[in-house]
mmCIF file of the N, C-alpha and C atoms, coordinates in Angstrom:
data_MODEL
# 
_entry.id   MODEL 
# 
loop_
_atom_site.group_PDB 
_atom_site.id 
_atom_site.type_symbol 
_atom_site.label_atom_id 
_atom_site.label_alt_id 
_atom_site.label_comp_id 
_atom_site.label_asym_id 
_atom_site.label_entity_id 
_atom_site.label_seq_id 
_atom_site.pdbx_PDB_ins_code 
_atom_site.Cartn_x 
_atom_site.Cartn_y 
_atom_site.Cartn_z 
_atom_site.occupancy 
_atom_site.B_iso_or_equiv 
_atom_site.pdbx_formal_charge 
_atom_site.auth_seq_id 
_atom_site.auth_comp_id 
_atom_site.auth_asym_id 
_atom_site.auth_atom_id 
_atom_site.pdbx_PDB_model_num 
ATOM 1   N N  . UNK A 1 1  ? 30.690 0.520  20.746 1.00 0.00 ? 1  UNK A N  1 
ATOM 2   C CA . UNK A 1 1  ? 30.276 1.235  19.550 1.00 0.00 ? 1  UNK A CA 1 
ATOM 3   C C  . UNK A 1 1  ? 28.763 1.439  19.604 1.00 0.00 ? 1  UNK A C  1 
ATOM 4   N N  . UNK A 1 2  ? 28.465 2.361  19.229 1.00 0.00 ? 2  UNK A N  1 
ATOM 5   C CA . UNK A 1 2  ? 26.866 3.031  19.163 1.00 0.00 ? 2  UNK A CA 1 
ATOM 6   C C  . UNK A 1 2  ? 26.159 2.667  18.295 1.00 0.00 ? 2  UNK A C  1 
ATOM 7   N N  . UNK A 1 3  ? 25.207 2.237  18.141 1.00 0.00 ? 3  UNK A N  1 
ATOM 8   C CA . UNK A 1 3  ? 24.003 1.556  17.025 1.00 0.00 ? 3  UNK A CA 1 
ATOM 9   C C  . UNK A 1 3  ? 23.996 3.369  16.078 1.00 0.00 ? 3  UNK A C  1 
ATOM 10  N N  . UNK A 1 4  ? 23.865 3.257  15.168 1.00 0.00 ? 4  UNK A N  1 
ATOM 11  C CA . UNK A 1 4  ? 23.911 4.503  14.325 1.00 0.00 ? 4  UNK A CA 1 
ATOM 12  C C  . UNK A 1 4  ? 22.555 5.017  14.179 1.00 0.00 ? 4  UNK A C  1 
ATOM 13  N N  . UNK A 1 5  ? 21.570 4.009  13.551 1.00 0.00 ? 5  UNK A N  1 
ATOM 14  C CA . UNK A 1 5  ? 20.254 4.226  13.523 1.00 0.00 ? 5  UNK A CA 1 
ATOM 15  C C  . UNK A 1 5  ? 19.689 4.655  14.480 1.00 0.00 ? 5  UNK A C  1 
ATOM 16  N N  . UNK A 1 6  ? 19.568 4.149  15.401 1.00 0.00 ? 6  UNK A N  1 
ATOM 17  C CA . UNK A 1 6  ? 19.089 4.282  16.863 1.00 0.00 ? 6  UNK A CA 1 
ATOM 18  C C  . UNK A 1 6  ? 19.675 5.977  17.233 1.00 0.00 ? 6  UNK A C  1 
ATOM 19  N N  . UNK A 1 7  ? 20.434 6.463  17.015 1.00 0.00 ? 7  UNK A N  1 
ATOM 20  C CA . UNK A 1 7  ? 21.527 7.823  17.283 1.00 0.00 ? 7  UNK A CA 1 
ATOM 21  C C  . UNK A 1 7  ? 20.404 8.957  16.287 1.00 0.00 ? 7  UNK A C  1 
ATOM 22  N N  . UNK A 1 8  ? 20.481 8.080  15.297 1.00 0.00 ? 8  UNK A N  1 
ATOM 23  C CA . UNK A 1 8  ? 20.008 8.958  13.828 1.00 0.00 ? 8  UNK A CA 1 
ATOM 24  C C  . UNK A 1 8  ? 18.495 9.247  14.427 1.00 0.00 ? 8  UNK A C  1 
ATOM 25  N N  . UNK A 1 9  ? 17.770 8.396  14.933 1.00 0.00 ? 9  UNK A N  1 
ATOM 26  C CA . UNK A 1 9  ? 15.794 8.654  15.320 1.00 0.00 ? 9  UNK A CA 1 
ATOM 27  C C  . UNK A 1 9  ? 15.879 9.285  16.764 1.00 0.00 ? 9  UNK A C  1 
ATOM 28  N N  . UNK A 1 10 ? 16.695 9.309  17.711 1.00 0.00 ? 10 UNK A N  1 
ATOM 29  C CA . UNK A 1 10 ? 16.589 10.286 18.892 1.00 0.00 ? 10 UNK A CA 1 
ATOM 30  C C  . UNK A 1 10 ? 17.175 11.587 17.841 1.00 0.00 ? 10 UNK A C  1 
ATOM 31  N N  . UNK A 1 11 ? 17.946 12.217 17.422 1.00 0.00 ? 11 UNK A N  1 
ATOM 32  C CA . UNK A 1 11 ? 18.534 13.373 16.929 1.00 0.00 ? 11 UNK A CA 1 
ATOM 33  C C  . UNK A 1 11 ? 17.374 13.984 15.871 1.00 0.00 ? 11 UNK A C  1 
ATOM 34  N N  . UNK A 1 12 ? 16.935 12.922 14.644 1.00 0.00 ? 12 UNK A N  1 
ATOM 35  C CA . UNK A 1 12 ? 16.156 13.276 13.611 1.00 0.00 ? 12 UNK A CA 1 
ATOM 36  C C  . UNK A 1 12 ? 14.572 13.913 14.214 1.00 0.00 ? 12 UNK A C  1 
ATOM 37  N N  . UNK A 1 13 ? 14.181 12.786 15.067 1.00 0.00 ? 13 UNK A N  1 
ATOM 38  C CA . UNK A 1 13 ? 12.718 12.957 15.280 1.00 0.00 ? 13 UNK A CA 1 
ATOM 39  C C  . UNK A 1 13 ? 12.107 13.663 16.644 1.00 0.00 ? 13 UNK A C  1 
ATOM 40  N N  . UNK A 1 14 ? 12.362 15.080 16.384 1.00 0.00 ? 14 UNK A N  1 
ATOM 41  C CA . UNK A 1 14 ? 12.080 15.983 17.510 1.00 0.00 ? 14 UNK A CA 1 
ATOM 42  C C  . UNK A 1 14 ? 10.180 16.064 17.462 1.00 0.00 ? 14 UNK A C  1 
ATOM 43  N N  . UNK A 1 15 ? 9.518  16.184 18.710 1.00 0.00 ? 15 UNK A N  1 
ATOM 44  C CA . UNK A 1 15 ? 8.161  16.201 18.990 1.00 0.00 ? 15 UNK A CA 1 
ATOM 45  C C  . UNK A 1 15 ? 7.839  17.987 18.258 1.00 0.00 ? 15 UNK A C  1 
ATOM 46  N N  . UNK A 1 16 ? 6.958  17.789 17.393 1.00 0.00 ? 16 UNK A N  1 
ATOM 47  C CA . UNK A 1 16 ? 5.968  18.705 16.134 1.00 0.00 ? 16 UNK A CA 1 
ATOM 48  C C  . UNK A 1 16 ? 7.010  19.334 15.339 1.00 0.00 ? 16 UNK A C  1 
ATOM 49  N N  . UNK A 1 17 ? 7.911  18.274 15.366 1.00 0.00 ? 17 UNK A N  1 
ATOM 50  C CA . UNK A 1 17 ? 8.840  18.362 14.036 1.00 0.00 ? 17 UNK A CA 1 
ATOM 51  C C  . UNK A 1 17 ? 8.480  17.983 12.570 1.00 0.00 ? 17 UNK A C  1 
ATOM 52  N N  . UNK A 1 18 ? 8.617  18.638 11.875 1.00 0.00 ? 18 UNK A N  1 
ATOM 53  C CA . UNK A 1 18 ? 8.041  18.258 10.442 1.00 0.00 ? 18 UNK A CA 1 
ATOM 54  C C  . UNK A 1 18 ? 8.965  17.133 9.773  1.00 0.00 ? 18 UNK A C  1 
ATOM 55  N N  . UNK A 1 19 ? 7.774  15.889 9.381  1.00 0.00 ? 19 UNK A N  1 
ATOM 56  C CA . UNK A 1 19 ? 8.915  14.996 8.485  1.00 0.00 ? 19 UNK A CA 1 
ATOM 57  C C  . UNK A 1 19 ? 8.362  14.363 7.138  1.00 0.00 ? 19 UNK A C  1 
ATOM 58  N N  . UNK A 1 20 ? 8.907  13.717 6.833  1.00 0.00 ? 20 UNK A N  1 
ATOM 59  C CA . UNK A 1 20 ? 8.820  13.204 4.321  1.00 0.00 ? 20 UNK A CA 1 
ATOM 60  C C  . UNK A 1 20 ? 8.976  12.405 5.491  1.00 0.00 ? 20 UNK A C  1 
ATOM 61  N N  . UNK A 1 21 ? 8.206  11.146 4.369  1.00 0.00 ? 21 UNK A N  1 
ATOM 62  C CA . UNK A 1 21 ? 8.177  9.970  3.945  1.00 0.00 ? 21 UNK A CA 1 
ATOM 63  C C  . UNK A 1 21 ? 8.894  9.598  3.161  1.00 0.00 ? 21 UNK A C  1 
ATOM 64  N N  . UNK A 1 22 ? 10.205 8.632  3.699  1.00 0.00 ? 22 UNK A N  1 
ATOM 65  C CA . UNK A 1 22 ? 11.415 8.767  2.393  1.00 0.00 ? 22 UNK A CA 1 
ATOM 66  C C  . UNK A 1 22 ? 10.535 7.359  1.427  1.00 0.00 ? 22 UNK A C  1 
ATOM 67  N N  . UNK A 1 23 ? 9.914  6.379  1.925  1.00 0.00 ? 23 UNK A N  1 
ATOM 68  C CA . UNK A 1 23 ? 9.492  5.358  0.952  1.00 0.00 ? 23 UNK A CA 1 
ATOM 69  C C  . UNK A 1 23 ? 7.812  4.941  1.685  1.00 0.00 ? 23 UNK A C  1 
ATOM 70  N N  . UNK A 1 24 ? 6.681  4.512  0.295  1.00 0.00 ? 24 UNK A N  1 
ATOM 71  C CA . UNK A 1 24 ? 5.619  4.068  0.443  1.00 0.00 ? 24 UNK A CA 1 
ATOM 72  C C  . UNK A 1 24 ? 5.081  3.144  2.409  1.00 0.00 ? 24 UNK A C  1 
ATOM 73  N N  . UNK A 1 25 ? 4.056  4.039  2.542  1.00 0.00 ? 25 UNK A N  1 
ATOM 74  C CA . UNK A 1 25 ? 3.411  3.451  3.963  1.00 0.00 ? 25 UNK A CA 1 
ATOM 75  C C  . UNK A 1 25 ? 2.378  2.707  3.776  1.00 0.00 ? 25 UNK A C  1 
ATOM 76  N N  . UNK A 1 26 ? 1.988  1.313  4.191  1.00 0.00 ? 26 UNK A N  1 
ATOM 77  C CA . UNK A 1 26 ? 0.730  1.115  3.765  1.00 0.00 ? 26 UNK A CA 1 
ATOM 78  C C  . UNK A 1 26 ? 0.187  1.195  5.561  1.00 0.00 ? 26 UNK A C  1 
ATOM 79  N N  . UNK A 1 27 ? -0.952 1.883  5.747  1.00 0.00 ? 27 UNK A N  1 
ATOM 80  C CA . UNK A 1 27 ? -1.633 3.009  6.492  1.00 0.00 ? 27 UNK A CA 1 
ATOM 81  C C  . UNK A 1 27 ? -2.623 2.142  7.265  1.00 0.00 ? 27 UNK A C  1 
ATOM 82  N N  . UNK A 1 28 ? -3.418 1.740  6.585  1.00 0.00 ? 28 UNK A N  1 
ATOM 83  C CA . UNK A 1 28 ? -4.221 0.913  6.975  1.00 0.00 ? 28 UNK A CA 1 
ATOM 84  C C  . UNK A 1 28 ? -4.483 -0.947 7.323  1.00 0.00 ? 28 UNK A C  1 
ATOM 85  N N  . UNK A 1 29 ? -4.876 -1.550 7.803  1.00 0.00 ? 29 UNK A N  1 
ATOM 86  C CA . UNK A 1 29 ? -5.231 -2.929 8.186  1.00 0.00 ? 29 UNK A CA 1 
ATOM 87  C C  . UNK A 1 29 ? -6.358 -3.106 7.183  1.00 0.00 ? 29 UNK A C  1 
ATOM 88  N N  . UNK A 1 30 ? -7.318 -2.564 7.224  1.00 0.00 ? 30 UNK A N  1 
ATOM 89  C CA . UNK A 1 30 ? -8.796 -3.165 6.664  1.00 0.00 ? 30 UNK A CA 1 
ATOM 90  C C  . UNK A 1 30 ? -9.050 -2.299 5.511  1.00 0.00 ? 30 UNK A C  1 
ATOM 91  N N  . UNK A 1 31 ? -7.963 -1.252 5.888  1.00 0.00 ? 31 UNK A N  1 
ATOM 92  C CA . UNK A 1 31 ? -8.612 0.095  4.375  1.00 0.00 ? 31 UNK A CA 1 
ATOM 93  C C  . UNK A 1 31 ? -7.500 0.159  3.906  1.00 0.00 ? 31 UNK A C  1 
ATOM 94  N N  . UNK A 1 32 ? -7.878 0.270  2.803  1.00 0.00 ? 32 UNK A N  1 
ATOM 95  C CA . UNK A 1 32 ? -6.637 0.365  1.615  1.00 0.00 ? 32 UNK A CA 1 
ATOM 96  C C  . UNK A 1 32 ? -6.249 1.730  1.655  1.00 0.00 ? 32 UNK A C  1 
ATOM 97  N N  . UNK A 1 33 ? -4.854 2.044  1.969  1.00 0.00 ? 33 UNK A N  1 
ATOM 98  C CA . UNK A 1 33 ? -4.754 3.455  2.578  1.00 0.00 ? 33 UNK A CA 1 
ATOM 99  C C  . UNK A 1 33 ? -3.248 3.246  2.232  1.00 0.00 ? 33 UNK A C  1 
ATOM 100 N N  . UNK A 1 34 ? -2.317 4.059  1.146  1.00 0.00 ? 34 UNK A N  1 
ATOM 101 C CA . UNK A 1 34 ? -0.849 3.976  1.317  1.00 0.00 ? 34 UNK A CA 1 
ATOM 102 C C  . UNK A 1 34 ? -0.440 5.700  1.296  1.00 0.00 ? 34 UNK A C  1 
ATOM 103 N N  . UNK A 1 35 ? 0.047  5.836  2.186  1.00 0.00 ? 35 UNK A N  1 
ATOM 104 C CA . UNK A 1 35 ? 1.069  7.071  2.165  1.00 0.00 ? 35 UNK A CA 1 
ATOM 105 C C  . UNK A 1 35 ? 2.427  7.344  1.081  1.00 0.00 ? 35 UNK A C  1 
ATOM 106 N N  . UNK A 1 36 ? 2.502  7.485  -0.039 1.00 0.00 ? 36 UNK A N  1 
ATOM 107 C CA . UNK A 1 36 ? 3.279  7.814  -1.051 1.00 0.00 ? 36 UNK A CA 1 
ATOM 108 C C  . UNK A 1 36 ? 4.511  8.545  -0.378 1.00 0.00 ? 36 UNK A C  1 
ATOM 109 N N  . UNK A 1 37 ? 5.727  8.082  -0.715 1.00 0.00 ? 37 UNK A N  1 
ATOM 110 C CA . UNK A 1 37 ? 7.353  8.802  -0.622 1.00 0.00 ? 37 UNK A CA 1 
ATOM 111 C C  . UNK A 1 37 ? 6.689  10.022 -1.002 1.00 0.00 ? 37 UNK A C  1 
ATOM 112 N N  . UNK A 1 38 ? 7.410  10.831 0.230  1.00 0.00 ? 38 UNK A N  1 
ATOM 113 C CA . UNK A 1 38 ? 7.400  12.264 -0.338 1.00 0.00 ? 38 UNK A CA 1 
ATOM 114 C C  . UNK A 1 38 ? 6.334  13.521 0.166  1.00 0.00 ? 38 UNK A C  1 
ATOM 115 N N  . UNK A 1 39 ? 5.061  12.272 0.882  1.00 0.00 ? 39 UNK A N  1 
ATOM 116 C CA . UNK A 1 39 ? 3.955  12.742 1.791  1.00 0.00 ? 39 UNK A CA 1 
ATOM 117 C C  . UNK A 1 39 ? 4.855  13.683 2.944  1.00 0.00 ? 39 UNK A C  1 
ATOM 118 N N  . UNK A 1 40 ? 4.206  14.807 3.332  1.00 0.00 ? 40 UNK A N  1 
ATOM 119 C CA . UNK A 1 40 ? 4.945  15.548 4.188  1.00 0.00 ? 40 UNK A CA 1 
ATOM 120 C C  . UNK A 1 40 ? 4.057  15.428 5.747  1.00 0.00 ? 40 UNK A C  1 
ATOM 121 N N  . UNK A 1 41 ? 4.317  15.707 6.909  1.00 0.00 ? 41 UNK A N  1 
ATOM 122 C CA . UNK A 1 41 ? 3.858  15.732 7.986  1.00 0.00 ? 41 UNK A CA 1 
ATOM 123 C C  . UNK A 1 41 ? 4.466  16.026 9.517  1.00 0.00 ? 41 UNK A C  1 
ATOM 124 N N  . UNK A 1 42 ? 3.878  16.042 10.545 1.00 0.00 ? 42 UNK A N  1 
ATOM 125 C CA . UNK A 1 42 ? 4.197  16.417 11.641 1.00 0.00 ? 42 UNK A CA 1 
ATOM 126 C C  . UNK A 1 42 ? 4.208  15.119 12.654 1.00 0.00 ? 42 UNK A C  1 
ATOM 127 N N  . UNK A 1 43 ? 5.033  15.230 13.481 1.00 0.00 ? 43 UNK A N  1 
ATOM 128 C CA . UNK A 1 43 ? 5.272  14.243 14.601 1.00 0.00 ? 43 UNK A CA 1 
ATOM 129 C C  . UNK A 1 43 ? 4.316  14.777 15.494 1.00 0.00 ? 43 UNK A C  1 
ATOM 130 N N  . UNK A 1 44 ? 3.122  14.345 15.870 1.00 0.00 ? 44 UNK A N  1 
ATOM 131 C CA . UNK A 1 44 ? 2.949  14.877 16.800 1.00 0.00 ? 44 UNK A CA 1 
ATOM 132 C C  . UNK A 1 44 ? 3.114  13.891 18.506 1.00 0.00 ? 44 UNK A C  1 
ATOM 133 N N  . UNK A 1 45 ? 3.128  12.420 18.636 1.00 0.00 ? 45 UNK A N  1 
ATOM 134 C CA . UNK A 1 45 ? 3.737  12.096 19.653 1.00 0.00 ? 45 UNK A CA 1 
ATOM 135 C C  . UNK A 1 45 ? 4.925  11.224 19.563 1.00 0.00 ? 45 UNK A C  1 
ATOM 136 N N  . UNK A 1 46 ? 5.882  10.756 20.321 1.00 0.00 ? 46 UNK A N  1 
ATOM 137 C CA . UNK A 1 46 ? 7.212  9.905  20.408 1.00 0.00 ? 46 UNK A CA 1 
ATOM 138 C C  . UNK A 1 46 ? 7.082  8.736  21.043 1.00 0.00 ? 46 UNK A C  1 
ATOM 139 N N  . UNK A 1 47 ? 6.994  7.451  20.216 1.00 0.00 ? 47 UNK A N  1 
ATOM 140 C CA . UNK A 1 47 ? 6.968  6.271  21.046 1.00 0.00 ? 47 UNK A CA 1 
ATOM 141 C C  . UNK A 1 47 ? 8.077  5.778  21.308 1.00 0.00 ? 47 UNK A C  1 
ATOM 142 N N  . UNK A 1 48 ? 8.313  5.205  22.439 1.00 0.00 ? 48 UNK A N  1 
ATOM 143 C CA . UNK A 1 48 ? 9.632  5.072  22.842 1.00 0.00 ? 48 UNK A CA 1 
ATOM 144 C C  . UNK A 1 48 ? 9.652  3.505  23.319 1.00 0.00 ? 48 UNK A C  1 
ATOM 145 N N  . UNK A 1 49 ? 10.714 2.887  23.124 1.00 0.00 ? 49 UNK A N  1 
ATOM 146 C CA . UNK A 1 49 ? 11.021 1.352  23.288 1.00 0.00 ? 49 UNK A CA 1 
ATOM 147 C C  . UNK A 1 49 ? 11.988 1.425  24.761 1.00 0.00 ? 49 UNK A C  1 
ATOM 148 N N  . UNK A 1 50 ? 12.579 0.097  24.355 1.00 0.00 ? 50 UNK A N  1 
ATOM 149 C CA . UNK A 1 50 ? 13.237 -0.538 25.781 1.00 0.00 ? 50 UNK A CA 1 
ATOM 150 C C  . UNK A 1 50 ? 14.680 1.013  25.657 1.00 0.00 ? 50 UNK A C  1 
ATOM 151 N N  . UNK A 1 51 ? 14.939 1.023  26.631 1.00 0.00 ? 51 UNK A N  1 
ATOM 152 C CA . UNK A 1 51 ? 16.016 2.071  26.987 1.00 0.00 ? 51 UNK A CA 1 
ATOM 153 C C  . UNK A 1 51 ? 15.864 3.542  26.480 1.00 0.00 ? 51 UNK A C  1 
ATOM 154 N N  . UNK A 1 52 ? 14.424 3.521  26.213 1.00 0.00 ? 52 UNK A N  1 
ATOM 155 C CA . UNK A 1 52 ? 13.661 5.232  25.719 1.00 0.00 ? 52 UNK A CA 1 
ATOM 156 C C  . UNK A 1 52 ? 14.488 5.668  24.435 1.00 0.00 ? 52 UNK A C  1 
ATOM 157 N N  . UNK A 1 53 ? 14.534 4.803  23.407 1.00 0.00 ? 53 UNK A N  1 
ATOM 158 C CA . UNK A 1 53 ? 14.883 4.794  21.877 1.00 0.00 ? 53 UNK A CA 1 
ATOM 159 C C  . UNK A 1 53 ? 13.941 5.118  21.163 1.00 0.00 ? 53 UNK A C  1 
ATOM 160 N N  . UNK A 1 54 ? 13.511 6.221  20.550 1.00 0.00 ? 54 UNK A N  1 
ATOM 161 C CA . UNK A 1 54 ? 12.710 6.216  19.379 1.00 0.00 ? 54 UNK A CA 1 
ATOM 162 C C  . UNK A 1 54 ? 12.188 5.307  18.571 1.00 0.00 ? 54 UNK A C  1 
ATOM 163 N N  . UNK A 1 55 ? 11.239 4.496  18.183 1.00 0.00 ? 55 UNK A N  1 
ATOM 164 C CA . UNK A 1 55 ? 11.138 3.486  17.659 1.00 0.00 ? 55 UNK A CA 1 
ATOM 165 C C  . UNK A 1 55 ? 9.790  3.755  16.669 1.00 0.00 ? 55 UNK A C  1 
ATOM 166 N N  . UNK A 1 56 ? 8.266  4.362  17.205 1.00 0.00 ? 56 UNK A N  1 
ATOM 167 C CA . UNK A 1 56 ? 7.455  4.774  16.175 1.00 0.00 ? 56 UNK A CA 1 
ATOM 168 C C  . UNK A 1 56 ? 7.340  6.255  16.923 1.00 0.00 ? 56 UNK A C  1 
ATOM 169 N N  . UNK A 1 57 ? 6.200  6.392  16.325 1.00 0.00 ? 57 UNK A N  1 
ATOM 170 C CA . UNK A 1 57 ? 6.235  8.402  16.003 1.00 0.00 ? 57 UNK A CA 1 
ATOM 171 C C  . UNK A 1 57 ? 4.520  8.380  15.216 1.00 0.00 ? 57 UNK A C  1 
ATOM 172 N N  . UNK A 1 58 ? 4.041  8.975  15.954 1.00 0.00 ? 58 UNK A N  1 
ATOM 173 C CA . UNK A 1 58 ? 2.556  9.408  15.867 1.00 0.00 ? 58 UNK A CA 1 
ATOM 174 C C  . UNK A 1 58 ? 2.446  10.608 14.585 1.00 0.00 ? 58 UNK A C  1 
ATOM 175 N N  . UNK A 1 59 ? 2.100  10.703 13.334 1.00 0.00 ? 59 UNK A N  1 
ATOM 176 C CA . UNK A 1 59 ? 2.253  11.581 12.616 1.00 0.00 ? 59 UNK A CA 1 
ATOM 177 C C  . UNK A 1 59 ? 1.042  11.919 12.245 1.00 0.00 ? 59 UNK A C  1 
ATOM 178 N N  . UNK A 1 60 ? 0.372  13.670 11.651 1.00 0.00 ? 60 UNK A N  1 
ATOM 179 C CA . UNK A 1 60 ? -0.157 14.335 11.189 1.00 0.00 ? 60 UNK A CA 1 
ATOM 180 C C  . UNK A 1 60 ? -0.264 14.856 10.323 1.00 0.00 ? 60 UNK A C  1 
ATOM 181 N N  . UNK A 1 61 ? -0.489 14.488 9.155  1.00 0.00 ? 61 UNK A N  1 
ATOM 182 C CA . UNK A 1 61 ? -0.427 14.661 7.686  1.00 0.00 ? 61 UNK A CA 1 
ATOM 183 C C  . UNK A 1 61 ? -1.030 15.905 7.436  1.00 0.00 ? 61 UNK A C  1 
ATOM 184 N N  . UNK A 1 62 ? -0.580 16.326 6.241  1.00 0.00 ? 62 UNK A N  1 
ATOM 185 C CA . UNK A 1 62 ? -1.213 17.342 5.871  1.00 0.00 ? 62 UNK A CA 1 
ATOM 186 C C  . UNK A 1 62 ? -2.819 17.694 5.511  1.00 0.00 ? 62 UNK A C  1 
ATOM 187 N N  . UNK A 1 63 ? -3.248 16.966 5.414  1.00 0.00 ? 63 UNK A N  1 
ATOM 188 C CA . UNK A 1 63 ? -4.642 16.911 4.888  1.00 0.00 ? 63 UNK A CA 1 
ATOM 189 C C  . UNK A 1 63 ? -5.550 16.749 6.881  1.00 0.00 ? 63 UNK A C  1 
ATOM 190 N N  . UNK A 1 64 ? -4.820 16.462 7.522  1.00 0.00 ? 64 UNK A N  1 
ATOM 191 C CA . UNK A 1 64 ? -5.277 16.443 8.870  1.00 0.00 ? 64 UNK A CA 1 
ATOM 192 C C  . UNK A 1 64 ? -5.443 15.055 9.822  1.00 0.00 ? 64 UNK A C  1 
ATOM 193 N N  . UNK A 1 65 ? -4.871 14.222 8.901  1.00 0.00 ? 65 UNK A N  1 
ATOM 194 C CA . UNK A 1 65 ? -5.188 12.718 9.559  1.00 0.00 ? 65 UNK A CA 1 
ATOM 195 C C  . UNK A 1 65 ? -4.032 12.341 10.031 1.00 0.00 ? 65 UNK A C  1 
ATOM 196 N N  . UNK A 1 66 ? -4.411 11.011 11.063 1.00 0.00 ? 66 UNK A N  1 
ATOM 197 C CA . UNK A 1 66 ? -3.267 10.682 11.999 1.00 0.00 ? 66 UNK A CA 1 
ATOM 198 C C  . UNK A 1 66 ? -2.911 10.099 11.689 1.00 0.00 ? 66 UNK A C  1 
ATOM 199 N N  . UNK A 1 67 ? -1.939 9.494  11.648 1.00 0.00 ? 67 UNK A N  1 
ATOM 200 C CA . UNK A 1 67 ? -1.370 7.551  11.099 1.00 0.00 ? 67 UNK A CA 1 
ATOM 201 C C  . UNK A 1 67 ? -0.775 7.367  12.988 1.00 0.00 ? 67 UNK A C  1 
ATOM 202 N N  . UNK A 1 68 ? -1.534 6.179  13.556 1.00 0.00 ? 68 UNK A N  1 
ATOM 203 C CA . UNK A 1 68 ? -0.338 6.285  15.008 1.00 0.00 ? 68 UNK A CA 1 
ATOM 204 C C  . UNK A 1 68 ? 0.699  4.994  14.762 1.00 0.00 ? 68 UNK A C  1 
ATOM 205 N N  . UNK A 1 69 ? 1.644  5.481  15.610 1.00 0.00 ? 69 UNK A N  1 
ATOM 206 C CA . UNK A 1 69 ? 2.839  4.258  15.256 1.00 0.00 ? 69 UNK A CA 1 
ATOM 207 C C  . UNK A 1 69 ? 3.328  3.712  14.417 1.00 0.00 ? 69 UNK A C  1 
ATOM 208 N N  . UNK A 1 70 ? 3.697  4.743  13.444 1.00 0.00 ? 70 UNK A N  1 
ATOM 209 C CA . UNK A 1 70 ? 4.588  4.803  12.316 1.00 0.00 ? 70 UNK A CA 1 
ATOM 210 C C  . UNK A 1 70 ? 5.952  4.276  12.337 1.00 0.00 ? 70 UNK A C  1 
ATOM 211 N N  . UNK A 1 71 ? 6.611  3.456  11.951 1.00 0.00 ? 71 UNK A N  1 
ATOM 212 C CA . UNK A 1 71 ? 7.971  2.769  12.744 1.00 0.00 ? 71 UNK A CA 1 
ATOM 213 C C  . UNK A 1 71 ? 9.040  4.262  11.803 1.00 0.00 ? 71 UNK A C  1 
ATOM 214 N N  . UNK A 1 72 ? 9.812  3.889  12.631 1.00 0.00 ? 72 UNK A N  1 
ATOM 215 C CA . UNK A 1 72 ? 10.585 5.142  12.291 1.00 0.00 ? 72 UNK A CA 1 
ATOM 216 C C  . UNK A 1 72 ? 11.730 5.196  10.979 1.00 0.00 ? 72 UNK A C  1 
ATOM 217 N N  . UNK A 1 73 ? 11.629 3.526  10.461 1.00 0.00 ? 73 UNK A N  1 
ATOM 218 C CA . UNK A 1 73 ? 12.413 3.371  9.055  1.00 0.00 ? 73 UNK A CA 1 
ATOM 219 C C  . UNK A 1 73 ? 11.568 4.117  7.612  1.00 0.00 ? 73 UNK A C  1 
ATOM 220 N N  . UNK A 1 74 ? 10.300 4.551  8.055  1.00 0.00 ? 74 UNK A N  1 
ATOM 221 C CA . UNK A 1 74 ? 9.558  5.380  6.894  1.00 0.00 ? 74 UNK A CA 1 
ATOM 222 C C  . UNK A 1 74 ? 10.104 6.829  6.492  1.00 0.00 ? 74 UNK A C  1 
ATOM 223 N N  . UNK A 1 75 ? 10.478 7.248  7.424  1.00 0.00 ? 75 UNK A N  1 
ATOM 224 C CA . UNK A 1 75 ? 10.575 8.602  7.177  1.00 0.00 ? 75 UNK A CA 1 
ATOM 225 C C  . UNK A 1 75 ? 11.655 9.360  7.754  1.00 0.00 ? 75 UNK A C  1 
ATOM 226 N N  . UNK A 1 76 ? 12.361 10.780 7.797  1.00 0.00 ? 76 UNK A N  1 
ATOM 227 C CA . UNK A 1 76 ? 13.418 11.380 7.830  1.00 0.00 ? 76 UNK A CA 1 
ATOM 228 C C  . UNK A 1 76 ? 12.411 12.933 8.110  1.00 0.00 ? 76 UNK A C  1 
ATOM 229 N N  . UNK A 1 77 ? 13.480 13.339 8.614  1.00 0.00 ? 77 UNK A N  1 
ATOM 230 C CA . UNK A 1 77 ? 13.210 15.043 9.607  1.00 0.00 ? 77 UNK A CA 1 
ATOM 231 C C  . UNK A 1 77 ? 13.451 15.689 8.142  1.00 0.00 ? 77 UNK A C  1 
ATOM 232 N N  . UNK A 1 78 ? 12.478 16.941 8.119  1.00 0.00 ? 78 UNK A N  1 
ATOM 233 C CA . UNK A 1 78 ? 12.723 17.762 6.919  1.00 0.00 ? 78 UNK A CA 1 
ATOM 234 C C  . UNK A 1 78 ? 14.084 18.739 7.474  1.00 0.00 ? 78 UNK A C  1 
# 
């Protein structure tokens, strides 16, 4: 049987695919920085784990900033 999630982030998260933030990111380590549900943005690279699984995702917000290595339980493909 196939891990579902794992199925769902190779299919969902195509490279300069646009994606929402389905729930709150906190962004930063030292800066108080949270990405609000609902923030919209672009994938722009694919990090990939053991057996080349989707796991974080480099994103480009609208306003122009990067967040890198976003784990991939934040957010969903528009």
């Amino acid at each position: 049987m196939r891990n579902l999630g794992e199925d769902m982030a190779k299919v969902l998260v195509t490279l300069n695919g646009a994606i929402v933030f389905t729930r709150d990111y906190d962004a930063g380590f030292f800066t108080y920085k949270i990405i609000k549900a609902g923030t919209k943005g672009i994938a722009t690279k694919l990090h990939t784990g053991f057996l080349n699984q989707v796991t974080h995702v480099t994103v480009r917000l609208g306003n122009g900033d990067f967040l890198r290595q976003v784990p991939v339980d934040y957010f969903r493909a528009e």
